[in-house]
Each structure stands twice: as C-alpha cells, then as structure tokens.
N, C-alpha and C positions, 0 to 999 in steps of 0.2 A: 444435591450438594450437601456434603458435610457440614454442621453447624459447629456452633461453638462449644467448647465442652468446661463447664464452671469445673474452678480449678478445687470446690468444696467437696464433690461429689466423687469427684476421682481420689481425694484421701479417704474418705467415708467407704468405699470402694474399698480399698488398697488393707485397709484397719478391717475390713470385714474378711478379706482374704486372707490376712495372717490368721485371724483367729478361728479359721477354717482348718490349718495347717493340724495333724495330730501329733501331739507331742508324749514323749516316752520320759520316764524315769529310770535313767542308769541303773541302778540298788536293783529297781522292781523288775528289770530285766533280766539282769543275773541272777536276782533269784528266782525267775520260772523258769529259764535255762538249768539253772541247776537243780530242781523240781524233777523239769523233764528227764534229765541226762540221771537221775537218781531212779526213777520212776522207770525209765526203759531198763536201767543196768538190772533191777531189780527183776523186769519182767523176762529177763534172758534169764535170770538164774534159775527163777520159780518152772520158764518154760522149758530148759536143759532137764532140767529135773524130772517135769513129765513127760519131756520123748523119752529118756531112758528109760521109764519106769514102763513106759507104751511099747519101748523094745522096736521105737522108729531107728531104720539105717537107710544110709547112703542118702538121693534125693528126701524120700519121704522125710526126713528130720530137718533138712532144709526149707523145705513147700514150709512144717508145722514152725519154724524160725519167723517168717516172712508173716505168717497169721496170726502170728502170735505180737508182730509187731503190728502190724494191723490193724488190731482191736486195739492195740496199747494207742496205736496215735488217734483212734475213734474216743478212747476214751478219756483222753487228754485234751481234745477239743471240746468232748461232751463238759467236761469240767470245767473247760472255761465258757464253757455257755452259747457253744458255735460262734464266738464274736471272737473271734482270733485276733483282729488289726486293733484289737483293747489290750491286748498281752503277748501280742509277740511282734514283731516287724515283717513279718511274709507266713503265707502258709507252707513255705517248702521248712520254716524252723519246726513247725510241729511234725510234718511229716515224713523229711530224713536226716534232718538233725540228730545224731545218735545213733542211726537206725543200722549202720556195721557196726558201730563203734561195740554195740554186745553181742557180736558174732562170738567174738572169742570167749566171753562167760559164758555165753550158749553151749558154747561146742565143748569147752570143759568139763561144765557140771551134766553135759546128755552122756558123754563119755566116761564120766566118770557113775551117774547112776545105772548109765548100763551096764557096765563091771559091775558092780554092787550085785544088781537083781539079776543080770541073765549069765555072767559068769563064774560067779562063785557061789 
C-alpha cells in the first residue's frame, strides 16, 4: 500500500529537477553557430582549392568534399572538448549543420583552381 507522500519532499524534489534542466545562452549560441558556419565555409574554400590543385574530377572531388567535411566536424567537436550538449543543442548542429551549405564554395574554387593549374 502506498503511503503518504510529505508535501516538503516533493518540492525539494521538483527544485532539484529544474536545476537538472541545462540551460543555453542565446548570444553564446549564435556565436558558435556562426564559428561553425565560418569555419566550414572556410574549409570548402581551402578544400576546392586542393582538389583543383590534386587535379580531383567527377566523384573523386566529391568523396575529397565529404572528408574534407569530416575532419572539419571532428575538429570542431575536438575544440569543444567532445562535450557537445555544453555548446550546441544536438549533435546533428555540429555534424550537418552547414555541411551542403559549402558545396557551392567547394565546387567553385576546385573549378576554378583546376582551370588555373591543368588548363592553362
């Protein structure tokens, strides 16, 4: 049989479980959002650059897209110290959060440093 439950214990209870809850700061979110979304656009440029320069076409420069983001969101978590749920809200924002969004700086700058080096 169920006893009785003192009504002091279940707020003591209730104040322990709020202060369980993790809480985010707006500001510190957008700016690791915008960290991240800087930090990937930057790794398509640098990565376009060296397929061209690799003289990667067709798949091949896609597969080196895909690893190249890869490492980027390894080393984006590595930076935040694998404690991801301290700075972002899910692990799907580190890991495709951005991750087409620099297909198209990719595909530019491999296109355009492979013109550079292999056809002129």
């Amino acid at each position: 049989m169920a006893g009785r439950v003192d009504s002091d214990k279940v707020k003591e209870k209730a104040s322990d479980n709020l202060n369980d809850l993790p809480t985010f700061h707006a500001e510190n979110m957008q700016n690791n959002a915008k960290v991240m979304y800087y930090s990937r656009t930057f790794m398509s440029i640098i990565g376009g650059v060296v397929a061209g320069i690799l003289g990667l076409t067709g798949l091949m420069g896609f597969v080196f897209y895909f690893l190249i983001m890869g490492i980027t969101s390894v080393g984006l978590a590595a930076k935040a110290g694998f404690s991801i749920h301290s700075y972002f809200d899910s692990w799907n924002k580190i890991l495709l959060d951005g991750f087409f969004g620099g297909l198209m700086s990719f595909v530019l700058f491999w296109t355009f440093a492979y013109d550079i080096v292999h056809i002129f």
